[in-house]
N, C-alpha and C positions, 0 to 999 in steps of 0.2 A: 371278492378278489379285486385288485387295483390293475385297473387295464397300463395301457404301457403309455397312453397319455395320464397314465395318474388320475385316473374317473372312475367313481365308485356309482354303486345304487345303496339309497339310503332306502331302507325295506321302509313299504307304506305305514302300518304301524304306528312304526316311529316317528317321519313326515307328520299324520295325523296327529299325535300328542303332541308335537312339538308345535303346530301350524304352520308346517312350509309347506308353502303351493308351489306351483310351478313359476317362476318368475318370482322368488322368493330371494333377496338380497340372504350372504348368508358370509359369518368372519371364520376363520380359522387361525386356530392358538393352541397352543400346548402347554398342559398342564402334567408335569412332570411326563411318564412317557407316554400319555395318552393325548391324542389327538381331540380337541373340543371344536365343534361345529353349531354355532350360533346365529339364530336368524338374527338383521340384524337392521330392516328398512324400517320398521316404526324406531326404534332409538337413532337412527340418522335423521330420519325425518324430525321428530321433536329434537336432538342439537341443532338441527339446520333453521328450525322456527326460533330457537331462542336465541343463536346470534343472528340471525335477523332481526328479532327483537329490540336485540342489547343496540347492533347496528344504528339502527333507525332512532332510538332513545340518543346514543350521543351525535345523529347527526342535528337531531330534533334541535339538542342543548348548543350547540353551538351557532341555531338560527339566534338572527335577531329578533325583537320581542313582533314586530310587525310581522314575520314570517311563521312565527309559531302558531300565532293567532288560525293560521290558514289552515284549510281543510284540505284534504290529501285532493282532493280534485282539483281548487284551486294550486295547490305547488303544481301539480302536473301540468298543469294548464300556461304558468307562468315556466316551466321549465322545458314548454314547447315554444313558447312565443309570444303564449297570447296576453292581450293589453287588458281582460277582466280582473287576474288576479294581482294585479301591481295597482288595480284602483282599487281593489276589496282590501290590499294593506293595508293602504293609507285609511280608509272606514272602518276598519279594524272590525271588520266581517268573520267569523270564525270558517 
């Protein structure tokens, strides 16, 4: 039964084959008149890894060839303040 805020119980069961825990991300969609209920936090998570991915790839391509070269500590480092990774560019330190 659908209480009157529109909240169901999904019998454990089904939970079980499907793998929803509690704190389980989950989509809702219809396919023709049925209602489909889909976990859905590992597929968000891997889209969210690979534009990050894609992200950091064209930020990467549009460093100069001196900033590429640099290791994700030194960018962090130079994009705090500090004067180690603007002398590791010019040495061309990875």
């Amino acid at each position: 039964m659908v209480s009157e805020k529109g909240q169901v119980t999904i019998p454990k069961h089904i939970r079980a084959e499907a793998g929803v825990l509690p704190g389980t991300e989950v989509s809702f969609s219809l396919d023709g008149g049925k209602i489909v209920i889909t976990p859905v936090a590992s597929q968000v998570r891997n889209d969210r890894r690979e534009r990050l991915r894609a992200a950091a790839a064209k930020v990467r391509n549009t460093l100069s060839p001196e900033f590429r070269q640099l290791s994700a500590q030194e960018i962090m480092d130079f994009l705090r303040g500090g004067d180690d990774a603007t002398a590791s560019a010019g040495r061309g330190h990875p």
